[in-house]
TIMI-2910 file (N, C-alpha, C, CB; in pm, 1 decimal, decimal comma, always signed):
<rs>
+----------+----------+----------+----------+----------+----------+----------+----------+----------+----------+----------+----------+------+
!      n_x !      n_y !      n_z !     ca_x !     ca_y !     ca_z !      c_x !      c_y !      c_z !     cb_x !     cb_y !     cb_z ! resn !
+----------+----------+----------+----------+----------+----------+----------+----------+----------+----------+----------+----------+------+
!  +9025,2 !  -7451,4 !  -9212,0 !  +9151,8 !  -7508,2 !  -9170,4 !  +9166,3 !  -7485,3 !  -9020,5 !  +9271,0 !  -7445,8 !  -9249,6 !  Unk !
!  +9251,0 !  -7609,4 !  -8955,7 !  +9234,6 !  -7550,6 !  -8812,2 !  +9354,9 !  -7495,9 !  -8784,9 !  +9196,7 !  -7650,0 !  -8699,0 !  Unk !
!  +9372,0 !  -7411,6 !  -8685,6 !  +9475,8 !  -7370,4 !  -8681,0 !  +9546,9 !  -7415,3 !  -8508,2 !  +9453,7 !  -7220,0 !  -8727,7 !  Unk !
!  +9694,1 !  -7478,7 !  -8508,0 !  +9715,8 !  -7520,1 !  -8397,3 !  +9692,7 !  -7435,8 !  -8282,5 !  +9822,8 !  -7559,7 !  -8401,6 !  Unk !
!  +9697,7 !  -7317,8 !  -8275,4 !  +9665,3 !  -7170,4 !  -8158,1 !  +9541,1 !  -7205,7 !  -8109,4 !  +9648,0 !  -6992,0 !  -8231,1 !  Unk !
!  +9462,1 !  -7229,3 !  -8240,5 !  +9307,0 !  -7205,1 !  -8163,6 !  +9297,4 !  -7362,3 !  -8041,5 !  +9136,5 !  -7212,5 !  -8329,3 !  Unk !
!  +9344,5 !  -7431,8 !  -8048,8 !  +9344,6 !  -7557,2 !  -7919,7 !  +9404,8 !  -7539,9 !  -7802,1 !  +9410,9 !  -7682,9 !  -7953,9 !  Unk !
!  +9352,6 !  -7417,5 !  -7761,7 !  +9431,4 !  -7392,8 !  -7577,4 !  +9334,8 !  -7459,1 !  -7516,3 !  +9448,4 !  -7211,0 !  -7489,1 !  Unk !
!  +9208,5 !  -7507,3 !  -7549,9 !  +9112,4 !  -7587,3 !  -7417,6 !  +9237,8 !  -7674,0 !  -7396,1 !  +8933,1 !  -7694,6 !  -7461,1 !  Unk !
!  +9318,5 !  -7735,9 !  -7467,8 !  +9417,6 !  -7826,2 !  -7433,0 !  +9506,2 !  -7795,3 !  -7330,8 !  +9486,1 !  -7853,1 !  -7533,1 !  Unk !
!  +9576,3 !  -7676,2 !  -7343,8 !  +9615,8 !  -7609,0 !  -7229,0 !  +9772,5 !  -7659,1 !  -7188,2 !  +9504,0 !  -7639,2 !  -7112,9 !  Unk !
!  +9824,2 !  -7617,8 !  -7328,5 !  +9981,8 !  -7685,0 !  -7359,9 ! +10050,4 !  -7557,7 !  -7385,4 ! +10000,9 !  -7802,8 !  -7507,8 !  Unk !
! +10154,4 !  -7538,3 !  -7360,7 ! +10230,8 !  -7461,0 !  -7381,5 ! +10297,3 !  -7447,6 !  -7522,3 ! +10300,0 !  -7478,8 !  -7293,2 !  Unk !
! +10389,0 !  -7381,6 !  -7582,7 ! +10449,5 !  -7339,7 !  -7692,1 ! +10523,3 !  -7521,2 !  -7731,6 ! +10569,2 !  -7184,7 !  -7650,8 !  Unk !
! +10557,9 !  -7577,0 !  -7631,2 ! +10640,6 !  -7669,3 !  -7659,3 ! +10536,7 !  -7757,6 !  -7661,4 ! +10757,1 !  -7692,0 !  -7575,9 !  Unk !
! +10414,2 !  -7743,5 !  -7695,9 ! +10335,1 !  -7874,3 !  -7687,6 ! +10233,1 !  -7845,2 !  -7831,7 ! +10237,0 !  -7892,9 !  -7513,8 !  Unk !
! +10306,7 !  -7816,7 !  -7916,7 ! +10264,7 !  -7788,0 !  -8109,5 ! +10252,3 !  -7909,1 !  -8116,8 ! +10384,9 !  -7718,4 !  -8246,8 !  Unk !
! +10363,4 !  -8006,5 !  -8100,8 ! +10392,8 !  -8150,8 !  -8142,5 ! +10208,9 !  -8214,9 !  -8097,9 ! +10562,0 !  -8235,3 !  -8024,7 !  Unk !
! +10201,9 !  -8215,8 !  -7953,6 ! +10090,9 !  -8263,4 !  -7938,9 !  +9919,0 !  -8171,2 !  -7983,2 ! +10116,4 !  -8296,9 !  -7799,3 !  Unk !
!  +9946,7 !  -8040,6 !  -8008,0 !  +9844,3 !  -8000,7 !  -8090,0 !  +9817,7 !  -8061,5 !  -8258,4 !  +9868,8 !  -7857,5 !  -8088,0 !  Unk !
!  +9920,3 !  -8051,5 !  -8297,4 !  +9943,9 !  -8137,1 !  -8431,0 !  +9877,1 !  -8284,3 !  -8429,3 ! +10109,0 !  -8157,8 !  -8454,3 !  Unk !
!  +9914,2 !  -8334,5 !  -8331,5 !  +9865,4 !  -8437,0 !  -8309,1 !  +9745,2 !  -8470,7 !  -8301,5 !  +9902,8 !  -8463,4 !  -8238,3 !  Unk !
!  +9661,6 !  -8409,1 !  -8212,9 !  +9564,9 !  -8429,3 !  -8176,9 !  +9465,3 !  -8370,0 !  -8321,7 !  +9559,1 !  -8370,3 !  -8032,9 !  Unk !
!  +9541,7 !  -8293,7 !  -8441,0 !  +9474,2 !  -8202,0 !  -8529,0 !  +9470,7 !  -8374,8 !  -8640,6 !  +9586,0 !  -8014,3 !  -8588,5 !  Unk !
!  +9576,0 !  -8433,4 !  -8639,5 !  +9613,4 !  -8603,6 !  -8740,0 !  +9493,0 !  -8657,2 !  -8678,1 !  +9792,5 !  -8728,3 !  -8699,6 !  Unk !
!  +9494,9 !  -8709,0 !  -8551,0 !  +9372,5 !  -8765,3 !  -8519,2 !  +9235,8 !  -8741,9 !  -8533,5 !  +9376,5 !  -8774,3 !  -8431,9 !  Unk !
!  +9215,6 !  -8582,7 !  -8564,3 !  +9063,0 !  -8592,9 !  -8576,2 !  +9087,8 !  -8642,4 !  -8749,9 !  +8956,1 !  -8415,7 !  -8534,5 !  Unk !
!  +9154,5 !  -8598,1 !  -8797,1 !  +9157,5 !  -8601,8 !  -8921,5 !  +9161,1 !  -8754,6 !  -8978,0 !  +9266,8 !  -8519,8 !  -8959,0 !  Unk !
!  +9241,5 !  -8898,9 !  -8879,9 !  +9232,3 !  -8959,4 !  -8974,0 !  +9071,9 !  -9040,6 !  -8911,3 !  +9380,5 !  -9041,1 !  -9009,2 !  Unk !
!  +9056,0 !  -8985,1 !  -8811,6 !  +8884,6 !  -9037,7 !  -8775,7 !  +8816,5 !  -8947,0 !  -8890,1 !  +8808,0 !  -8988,0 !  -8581,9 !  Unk !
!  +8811,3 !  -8895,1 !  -8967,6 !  +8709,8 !  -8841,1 !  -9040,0 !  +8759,2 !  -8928,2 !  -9156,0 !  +8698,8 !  -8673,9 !  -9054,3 !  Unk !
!  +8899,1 !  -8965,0 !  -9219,3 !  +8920,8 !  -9017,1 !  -9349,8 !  +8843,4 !  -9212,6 !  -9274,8 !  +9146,4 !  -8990,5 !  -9416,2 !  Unk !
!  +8875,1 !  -9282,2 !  -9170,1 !  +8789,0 !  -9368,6 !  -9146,5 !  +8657,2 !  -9387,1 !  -9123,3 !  +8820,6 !  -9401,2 !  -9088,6 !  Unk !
!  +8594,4 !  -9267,4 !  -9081,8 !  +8456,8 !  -9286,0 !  -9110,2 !  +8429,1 !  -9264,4 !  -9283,0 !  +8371,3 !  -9174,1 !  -9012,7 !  Unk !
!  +8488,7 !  -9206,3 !  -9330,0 !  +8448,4 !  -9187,3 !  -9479,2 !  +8472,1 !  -9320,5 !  -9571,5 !  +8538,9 !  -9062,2 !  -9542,7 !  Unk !
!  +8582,3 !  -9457,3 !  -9542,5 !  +8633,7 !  -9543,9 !  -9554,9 !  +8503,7 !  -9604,3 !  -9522,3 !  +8754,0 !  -9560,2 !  -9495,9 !  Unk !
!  +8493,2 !  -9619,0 !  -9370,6 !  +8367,5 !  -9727,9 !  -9374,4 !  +8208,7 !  -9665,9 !  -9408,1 !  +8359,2 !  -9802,0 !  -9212,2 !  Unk !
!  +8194,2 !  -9550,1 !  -9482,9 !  +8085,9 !  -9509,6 !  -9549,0 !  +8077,3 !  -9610,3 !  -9673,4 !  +8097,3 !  -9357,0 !  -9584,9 !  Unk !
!  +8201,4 !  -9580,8 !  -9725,8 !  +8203,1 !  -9628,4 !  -9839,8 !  +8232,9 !  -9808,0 !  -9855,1 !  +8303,1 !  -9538,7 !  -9902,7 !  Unk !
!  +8249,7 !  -9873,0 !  -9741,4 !  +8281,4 !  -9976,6 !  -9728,0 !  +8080,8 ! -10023,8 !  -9715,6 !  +8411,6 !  -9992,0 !  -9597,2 !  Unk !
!  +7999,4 !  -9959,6 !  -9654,0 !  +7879,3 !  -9966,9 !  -9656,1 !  +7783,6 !  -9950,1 !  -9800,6 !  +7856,4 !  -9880,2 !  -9563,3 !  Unk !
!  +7822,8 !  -9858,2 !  -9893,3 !  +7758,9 !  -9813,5 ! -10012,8 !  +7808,1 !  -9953,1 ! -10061,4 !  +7806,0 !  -9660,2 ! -10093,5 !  Unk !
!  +7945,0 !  -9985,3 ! -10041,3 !  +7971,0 ! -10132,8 ! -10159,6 !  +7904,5 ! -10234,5 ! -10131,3 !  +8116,2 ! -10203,1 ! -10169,6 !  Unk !
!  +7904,7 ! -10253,8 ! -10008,2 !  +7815,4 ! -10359,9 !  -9975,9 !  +7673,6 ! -10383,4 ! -10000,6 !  +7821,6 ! -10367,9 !  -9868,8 !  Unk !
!  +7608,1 ! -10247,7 !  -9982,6 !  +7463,1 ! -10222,9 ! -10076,8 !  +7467,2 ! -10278,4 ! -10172,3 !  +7422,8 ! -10095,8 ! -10125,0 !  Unk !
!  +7543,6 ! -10170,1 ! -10243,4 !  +7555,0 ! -10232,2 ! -10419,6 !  +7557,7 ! -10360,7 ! -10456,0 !  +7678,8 ! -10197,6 ! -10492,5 !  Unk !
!  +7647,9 ! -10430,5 ! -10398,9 !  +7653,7 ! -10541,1 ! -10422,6 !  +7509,0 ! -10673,5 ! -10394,8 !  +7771,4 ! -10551,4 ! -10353,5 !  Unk !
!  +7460,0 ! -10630,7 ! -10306,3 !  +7286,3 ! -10673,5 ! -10262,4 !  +7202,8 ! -10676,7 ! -10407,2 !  +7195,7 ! -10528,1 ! -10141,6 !  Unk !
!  +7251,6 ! -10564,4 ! -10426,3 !  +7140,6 ! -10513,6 ! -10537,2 !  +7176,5 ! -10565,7 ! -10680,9 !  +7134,3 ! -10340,2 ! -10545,5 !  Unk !
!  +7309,2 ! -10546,8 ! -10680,6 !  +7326,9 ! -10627,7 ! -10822,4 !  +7355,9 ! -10818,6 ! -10798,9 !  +7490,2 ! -10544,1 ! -10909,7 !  Unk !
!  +7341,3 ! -10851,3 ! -10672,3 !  +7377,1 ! -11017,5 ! -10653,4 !  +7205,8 ! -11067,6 ! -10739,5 !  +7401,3 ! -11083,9 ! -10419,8 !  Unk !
!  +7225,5 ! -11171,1 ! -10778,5 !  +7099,8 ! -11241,7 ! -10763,3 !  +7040,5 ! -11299,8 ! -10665,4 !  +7095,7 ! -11316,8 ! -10825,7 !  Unk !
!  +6914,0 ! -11292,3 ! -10696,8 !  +6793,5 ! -11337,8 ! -10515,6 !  +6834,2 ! -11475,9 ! -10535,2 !  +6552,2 ! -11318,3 ! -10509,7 !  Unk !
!  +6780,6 ! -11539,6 ! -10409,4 !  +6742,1 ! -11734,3 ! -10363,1 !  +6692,5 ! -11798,9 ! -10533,5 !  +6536,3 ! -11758,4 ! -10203,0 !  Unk !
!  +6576,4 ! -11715,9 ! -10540,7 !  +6484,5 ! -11756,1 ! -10587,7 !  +6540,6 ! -11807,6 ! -10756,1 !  +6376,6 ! -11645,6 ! -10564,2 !  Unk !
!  +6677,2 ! -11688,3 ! -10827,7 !  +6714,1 ! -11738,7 ! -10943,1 !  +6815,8 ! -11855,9 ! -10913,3 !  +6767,7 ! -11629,2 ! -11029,4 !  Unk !
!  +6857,9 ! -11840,5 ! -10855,7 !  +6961,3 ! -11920,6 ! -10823,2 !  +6895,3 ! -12068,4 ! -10825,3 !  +7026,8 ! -11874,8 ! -10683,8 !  Unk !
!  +6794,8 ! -12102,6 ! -10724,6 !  +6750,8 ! -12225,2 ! -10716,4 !  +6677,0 ! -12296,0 ! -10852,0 !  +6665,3 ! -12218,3 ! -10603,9 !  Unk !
!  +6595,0 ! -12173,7 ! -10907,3 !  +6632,6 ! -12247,2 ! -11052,7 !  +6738,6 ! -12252,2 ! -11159,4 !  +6555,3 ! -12219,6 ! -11121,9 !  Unk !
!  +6822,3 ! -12178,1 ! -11152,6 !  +6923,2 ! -12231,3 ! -11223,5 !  +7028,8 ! -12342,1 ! -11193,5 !  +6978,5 ! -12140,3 ! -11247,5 !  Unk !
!  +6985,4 ! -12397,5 ! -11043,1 !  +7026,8 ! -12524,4 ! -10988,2 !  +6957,8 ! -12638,8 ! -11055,8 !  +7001,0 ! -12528,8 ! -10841,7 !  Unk !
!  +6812,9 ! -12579,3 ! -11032,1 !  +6663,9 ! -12686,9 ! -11112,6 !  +6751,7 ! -12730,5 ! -11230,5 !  +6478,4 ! -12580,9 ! -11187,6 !  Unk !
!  +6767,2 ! -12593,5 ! -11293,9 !  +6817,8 ! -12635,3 ! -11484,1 !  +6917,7 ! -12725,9 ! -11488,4 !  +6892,0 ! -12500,6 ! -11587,6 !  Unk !
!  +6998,7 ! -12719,1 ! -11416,0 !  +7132,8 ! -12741,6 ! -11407,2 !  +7131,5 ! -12932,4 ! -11362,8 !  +7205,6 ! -12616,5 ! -11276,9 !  Unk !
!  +7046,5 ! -12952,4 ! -11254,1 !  +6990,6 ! -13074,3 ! -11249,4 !  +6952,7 ! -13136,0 ! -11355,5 !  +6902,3 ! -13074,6 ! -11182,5 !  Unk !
!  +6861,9 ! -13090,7 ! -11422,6 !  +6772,3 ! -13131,6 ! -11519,4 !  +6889,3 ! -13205,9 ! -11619,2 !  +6676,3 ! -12996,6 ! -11587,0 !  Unk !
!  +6970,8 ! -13104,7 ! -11713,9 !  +7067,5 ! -13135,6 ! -11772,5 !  +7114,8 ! -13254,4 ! -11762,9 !  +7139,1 ! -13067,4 ! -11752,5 !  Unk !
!  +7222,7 ! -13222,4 ! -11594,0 !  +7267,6 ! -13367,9 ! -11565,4 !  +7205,1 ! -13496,5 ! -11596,2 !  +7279,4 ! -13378,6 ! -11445,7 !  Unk !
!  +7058,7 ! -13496,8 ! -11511,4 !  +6998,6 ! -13611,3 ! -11534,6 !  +6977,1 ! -13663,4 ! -11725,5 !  +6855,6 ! -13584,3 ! -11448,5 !  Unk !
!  +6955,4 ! -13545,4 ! -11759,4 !  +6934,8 ! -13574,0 ! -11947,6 !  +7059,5 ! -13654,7 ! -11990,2 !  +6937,1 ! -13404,8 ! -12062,0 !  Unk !
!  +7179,2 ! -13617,6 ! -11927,2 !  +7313,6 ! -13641,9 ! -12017,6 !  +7309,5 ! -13792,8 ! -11928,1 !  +7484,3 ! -13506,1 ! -11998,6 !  Unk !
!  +7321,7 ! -13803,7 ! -11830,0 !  +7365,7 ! -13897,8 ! -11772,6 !  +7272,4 ! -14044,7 ! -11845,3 !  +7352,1 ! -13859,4 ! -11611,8 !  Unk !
!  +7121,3 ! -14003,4 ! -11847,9 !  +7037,6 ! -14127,8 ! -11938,7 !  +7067,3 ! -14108,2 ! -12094,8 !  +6850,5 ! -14117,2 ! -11917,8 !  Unk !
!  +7130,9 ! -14013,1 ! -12177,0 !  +7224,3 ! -14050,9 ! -12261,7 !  +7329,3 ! -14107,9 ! -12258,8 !  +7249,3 ! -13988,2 ! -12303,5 !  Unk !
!  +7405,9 ! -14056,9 ! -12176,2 !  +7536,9 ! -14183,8 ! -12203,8 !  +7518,4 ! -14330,9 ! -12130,1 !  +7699,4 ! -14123,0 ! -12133,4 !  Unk !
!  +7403,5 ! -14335,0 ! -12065,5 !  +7362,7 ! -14508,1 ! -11989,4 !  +7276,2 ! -14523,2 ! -12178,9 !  +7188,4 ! -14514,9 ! -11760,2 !  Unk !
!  +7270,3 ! -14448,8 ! -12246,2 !  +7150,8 ! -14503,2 ! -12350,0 !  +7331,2 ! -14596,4 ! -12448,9 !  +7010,3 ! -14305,7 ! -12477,6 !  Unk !
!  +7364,8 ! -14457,2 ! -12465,0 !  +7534,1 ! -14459,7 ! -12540,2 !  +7557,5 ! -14594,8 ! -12511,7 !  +7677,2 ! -14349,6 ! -12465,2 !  Unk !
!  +7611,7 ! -14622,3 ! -12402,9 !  +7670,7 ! -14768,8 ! -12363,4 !  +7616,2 ! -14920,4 ! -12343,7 !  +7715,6 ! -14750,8 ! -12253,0 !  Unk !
!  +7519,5 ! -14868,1 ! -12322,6 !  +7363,1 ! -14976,8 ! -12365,4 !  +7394,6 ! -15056,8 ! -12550,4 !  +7160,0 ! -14818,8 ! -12382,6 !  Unk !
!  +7390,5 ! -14926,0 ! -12570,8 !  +7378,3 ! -14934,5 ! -12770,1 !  +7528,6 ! -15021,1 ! -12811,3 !  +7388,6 ! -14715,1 ! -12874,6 !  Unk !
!  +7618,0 ! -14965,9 ! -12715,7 !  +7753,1 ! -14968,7 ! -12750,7 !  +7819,1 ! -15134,6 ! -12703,4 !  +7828,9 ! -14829,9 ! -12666,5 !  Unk !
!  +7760,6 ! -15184,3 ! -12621,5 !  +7756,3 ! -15313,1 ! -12591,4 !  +7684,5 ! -15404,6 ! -12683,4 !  +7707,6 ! -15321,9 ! -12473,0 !  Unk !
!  +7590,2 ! -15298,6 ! -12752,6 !  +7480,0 ! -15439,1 ! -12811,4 !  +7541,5 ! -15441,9 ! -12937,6 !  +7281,8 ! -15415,2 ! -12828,8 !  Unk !
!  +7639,1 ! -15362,9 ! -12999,3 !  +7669,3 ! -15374,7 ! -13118,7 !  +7857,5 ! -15384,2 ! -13116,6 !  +7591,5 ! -15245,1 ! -13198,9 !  Unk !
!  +7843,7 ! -15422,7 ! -12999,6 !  +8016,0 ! -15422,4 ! -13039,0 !  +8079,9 ! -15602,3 ! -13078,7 !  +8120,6 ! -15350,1 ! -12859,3 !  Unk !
!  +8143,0 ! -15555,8 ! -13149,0 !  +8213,0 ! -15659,7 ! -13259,5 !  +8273,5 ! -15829,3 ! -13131,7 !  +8406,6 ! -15535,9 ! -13358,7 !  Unk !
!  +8335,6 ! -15733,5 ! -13017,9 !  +8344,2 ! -15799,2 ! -12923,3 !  +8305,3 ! -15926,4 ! -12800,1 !  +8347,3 ! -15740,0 ! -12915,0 !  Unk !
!  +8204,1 ! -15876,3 ! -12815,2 !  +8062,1 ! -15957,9 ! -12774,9 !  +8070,8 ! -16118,0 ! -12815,0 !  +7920,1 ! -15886,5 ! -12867,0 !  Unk !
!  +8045,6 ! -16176,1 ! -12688,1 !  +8064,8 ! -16334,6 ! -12720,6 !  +7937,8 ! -16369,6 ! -12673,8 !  +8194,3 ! -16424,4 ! -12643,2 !  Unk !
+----------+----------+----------+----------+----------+----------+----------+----------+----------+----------+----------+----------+------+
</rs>
């Protein structure tokens, strides 16, 4: 623990606690912000590591293509069929 006495390099008098105090908040909340952006760094790791690479991704774009194109020459097949047999048709 620090104690406000031990900061005379400061070289304040009795009436200058306020600014020993002070200066005791400041180291303190520089140590709770470096510990903040430690941990702002570990998340960001983590997150690297559990994201998926380029590499799945672009095939599950592939798949995802693929699909489309399947459904889309089904329903051109659908409406093809659906013209040739509709009651409508002159």
């Amino acid at each position: 623990m620090v104690n406000p006495d031990s900061l005379d390099f400061i070289d304040i008098d009795v009436g200058g606690q306020a600014a020993k105090i002070d200066v005791i908040g400041s180291v303190i909340t520089i140590i709770g912000e470096s510990i903040s952006t430690y941990a702002a760094v570990l998340a960001i790791e983590e997150e690297k590591k559990n994201s998926p690479n380029n590499e799945d991704l672009v095939n599950e774009l592939k798949e995802m293509k693929e699909q489309i194109l399947y459904l889309t020459n089904e329903i051109q097949s659908l409406k093809k069929n659906q013209s040739r047999d509709s009651p409508w048709r002159l």
